[in-house]
N, C-alpha and C positions, 0 to 999 in steps of 0.2 A: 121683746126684751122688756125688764121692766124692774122696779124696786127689791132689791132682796127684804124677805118681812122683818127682818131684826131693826130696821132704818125708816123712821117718818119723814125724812127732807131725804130730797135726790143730795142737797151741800156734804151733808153725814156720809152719806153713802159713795160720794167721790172724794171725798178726802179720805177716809177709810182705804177706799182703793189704791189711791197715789200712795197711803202709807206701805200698803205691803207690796206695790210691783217695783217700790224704791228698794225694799228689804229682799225680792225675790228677782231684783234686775236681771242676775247672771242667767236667767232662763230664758232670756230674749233679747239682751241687751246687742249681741252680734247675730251674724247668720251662723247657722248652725255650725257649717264650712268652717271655719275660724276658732273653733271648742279647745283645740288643741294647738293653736296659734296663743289663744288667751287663754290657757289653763284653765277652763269653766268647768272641767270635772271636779277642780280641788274646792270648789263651791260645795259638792255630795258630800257632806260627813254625815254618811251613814254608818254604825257601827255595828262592827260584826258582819261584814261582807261575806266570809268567807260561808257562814253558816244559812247563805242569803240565795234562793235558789231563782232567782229573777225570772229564768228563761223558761220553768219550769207553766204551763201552760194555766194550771191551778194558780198559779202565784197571784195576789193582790194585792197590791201595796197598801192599800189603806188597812190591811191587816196587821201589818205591822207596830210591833210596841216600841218601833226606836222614837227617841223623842226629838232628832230632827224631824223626822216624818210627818209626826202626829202635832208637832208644833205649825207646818204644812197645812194638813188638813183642817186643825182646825182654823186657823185663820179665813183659809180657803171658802168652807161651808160656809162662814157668814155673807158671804156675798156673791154666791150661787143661788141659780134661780131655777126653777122648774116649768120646763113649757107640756106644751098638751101635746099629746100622743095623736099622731097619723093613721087615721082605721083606716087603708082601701075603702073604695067607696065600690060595691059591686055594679051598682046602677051605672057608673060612667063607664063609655065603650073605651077601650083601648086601642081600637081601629085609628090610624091615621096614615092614609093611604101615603107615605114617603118616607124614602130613604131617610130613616130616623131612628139611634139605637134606643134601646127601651129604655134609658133614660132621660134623654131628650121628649119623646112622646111622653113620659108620666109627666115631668114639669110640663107640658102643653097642656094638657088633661088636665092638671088640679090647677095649674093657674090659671088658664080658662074660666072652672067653676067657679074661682075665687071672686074674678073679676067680675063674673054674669051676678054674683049674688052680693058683691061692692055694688052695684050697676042697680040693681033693684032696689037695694035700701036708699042708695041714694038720690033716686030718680034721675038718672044720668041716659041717656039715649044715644051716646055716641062716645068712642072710646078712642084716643091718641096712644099709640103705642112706640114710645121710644127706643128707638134701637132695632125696627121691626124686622132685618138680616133679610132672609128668601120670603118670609111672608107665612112661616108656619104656624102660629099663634095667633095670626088675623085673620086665616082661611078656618082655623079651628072657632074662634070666637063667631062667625059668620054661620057655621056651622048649626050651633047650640043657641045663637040667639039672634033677633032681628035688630040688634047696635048698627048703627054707620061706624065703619071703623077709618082712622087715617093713620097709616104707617107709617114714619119717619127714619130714614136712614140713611146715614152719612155715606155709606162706600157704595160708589157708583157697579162698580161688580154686582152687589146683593139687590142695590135699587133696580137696575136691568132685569138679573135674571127671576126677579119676585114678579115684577111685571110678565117678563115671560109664563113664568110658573102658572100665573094667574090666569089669562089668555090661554095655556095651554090644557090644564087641570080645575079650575073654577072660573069660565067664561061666566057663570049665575050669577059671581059676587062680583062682577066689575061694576055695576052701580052704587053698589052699599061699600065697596071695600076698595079708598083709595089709596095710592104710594107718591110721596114724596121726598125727594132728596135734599135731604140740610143735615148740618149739622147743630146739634142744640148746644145753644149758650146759653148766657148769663141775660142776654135781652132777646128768646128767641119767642118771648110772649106774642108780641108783634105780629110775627111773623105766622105763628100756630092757629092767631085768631084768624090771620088772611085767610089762610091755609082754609081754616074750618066751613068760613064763609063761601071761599069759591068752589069747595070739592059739596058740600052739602048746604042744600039750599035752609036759610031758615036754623040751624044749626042750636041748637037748646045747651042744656049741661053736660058735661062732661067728664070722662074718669080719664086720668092717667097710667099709663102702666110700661111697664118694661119687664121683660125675662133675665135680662144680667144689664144692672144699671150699676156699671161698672166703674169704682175709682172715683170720681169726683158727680160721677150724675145723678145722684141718687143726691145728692147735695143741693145741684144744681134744680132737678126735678123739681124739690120741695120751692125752691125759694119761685119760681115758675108758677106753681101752683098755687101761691101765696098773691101773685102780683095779677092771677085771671080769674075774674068775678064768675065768669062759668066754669070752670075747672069745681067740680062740687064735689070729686073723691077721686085718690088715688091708691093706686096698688104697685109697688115695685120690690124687687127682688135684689138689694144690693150686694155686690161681691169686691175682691182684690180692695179693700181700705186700701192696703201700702200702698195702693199705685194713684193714693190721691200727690196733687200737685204741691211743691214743696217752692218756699221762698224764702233764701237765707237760711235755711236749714229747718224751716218751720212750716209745717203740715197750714194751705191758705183755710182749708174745710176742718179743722179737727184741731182743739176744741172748737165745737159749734155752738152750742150754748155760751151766755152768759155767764150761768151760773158755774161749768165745770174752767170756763177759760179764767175766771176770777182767782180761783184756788191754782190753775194749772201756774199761773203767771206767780202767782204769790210763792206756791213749793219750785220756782224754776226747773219743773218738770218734762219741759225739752229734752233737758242735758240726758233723760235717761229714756223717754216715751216717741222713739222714734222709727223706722223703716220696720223693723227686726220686730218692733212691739206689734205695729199692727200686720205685717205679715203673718206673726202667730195667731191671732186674731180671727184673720181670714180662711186660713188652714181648716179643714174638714176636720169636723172634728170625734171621727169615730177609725180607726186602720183596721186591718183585719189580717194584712199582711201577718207574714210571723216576726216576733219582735227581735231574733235575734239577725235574722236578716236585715232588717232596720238597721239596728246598730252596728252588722259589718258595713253594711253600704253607708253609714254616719261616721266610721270611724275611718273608714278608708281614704274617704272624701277629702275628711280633714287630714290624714296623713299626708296626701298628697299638696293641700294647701298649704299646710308646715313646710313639706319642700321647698315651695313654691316661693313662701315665705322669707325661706334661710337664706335662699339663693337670687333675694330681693328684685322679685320676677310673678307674674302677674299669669292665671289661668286660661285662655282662651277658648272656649270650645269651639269643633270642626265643625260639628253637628249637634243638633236638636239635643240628642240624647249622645253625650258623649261617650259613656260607658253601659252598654247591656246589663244590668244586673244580672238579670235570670240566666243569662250564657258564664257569668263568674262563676254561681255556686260554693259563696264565702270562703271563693283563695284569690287572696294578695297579691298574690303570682299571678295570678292570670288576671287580675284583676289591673295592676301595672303595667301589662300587654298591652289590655285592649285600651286604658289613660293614655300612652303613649303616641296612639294613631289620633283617641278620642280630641286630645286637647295640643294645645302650643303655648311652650312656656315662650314668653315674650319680657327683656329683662327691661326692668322700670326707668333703667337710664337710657333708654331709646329715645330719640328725638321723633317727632308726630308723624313727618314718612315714615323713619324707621319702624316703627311701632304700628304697623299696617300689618293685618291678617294675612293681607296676598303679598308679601315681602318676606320672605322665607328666608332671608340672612340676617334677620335680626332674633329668629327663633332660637332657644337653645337645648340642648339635647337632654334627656330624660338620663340621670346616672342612677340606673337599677339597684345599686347595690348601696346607695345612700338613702336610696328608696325603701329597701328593705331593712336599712338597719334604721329608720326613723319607726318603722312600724314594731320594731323586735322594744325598742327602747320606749314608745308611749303608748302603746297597745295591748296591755297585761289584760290576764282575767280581770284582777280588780278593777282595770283600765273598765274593761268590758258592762263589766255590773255596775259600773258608775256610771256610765252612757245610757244603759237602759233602762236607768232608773231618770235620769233627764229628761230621754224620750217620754220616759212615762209622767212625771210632774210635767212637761208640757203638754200634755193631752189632755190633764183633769185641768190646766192651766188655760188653756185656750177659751172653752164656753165663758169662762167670767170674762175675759177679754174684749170677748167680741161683745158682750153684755153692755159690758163699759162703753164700748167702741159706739153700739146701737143706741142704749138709751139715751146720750149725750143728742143723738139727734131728738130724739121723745121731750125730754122739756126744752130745744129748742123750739120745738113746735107748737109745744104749749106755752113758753113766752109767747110767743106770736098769736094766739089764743085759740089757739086750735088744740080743742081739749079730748076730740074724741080722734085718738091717735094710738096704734099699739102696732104691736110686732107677734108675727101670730106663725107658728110651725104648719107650712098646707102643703109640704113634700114628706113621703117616708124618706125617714136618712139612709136608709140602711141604699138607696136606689138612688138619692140625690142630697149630697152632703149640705152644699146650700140653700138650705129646705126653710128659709126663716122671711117673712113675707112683708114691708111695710103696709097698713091700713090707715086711710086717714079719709075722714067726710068731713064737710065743713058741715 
């Protein structure tokens, strides 16, 4: 991530920001689920709907001459950023002998290389890999170059079965490639140097890395790396922002800088830059889906959360995936079938037993036919082309987000004086959405 060019100081360029995500709130301000709980369609004044063919596959929006649009866009352009393109690299083998979909093996493969040529520039001989799950990124790294590696992972399941894995699949690298189980904190310096010193003897500089430094560790990582004199470069992959830790309703990690928490605190930028903001942020930011599928399954959502809503009664999902999409086929009807099994309405004046999943008499029953007439009454065409026009100003809406979201950690870094610091694209998206890399050498 980095400076959009229209702006000399990161100060310009985050105040800029907070001015138009204050102006463009309703695009993130709830979860999606909610659009038609809070009216956020009537936010679209787009004119001339009817002559607007959204779902039309040609369709562009930034083609458009309406001038909410184009008042949009351009705002938007100034603080858009352009990253480098992902060539395939033919030279790397794709071979990774395990149960791994071809997306998980490409993130192995390029952040491997990423890490072996972090590792060279900064004369690092031994790599910490946070978060290291079954050990597939440390057997790959072991692989491609002669690094000691030491894996750290909290869940005793992945810590087992990587050791297993290791002993059963690369008994080669049990001298150079060890596993540890901890979990990383806020003071697990301490601990990383013991770590480094008793798994490898003599233990020099070292890189840090992680494949999903998820939520707050990518936070926590930096400030780690800041407090260990041999820690001399790291590489991580940060993912889910939203799901950093909240106190009193305020994100502990974000603002991280100085510089953006001074303005943040000044515009009391809280009250509108929260959960919803950086979940959009995190969100992948390319679909391919068809978009009008999108929007039945966005609008339907919300249909039923209005229910939900009216009848001051709270969604519960049964399962993972409460409703099938692909078995719907954008009908209502059947779509309401399968919500019925998928979820449980649970009414909000239940007391704490009562309001327990496994207590089936506090549930209450799905009325189909007030189901169907909430969707006949907020669900129109225009309904329709105003949702899809949402979906889509959230899409070109997101990359500056995450922008925002990213570079705030970039000049905290470089407060701290660590100047050669970037954010660099080493996954094709089209194969792996979270394709955006931290780089940092002392």
């Amino acid at each position: 991530m980095s400076l959009p060019n229209v702006f000399d100081k990161s100060e310009d360029y985050f105040e800029e920001c907070l001015t138009f995500f204050n102006e463009y709130q309703y695009l993130y301000s709830c979860a999606n689920t909610d659009i038609l709980v809070n009216n956020i369609l009537e936010e679209i004044q787009v004119e001339n709907l009817d002559d607007l063919d959204v779902f039309d596959k040609k369709f562009n929006l930034k083609d458009s001459e309406d001038v909410f649009l184009n008042k949009f866009f351009n705002k938007l352009e100034r603080l858009s950023v352009a990253h480098n393109t992902v060539i395939d690299d033919s030279s790397l083998s794709e071979t990774i002998d395990a149960p791994l979909s071809p997306k998980k093996k490409h993130e192995i493969i390029y952040l491997a290389k990423e890490i072996r040529d972090v590792c060279e520039e900064s004369g690092c001989d031994t790599i910490v890999d946070f978060g290291s799950g079954l050990g597939y990124l440390d057997q790959r790294l072991f692989d491609i170059s002669n690094y000691k590696i030491l894996g750290i992972e909290c869940n005793e399941g992945h810590y087992v079965n990587a050791k297993k894995r290791q002993r059963k699949y690369h008994e080669n690298s049990t001298k150079r490639v060890k596993y540890i189980k901890h979990t990383i904190n806020d003071d697990s310096h301490t601990n990383i140097q013991e770590y480094l010193q008793d798994k490898f003897y003599k233990c020099g500089a070292f890189c840090i890395t992680g494949l999903h430094a998820c939520a707050d560790l990518t936070v926590t990582a930096i400030n780690l790396f800041l407090k260990m004199a041999d820690a001399k470069s790291m590489v991580l992959m940060p993912c889910c922002y939203h799901l950093m830790l909240r106190n009193n309703g305020r994100f502990r990690n974000f603002p991280l800088s100085n510089s953006l928490r001074v303005i943040f605190e000044e515009r009391v930028s809280y009250q509108y830059i929260s959960v919803p903001f950086l979940r959009l942020g995190a969100q992948p930011p390319h679909f391919d889906d068809n978009l009008e599928e999108i929007v039945f399954n966005l609008l339907a959502r919300s249909a039923l959360q209005l229910y939900a809503n009216t009848h001051n009664c709270q969604l519960r999902r049964n399962k993972r995936k409460a409703v099938i999409m692909k078995s719907v086929d954008k009908n209502f009807e059947t779509y309401i079938q399968d919500a019925s099994e998928g979820y449980t309405l649970i009414p909000n004046t239940c007391s704490d037993n009562e309001n327990d999943d496994k207590n089936p008499e506090s549930a209450k029953q799905f009325d189909f036919e007030k189901l169907r007439e909430i969707w006949r009454q907020n669900c129109s065409d225009v309904t329709f082309k105003k949702a899809a026009i949402f979906v889509l100003l959230q899409k070109y809406l997101q990359p500056v987000l995450e922008n925002f979201i990213l570079y705030d950690r970039l000049v905290y870094l470089k407060e701290k004086g660590l100047m050669n610091c970037k954010f660099k694209k080493i996954f094709n998206e089209k194969v792996s959405p979270r394709c955006l890399a931290l780089l940092v050498c002392k």
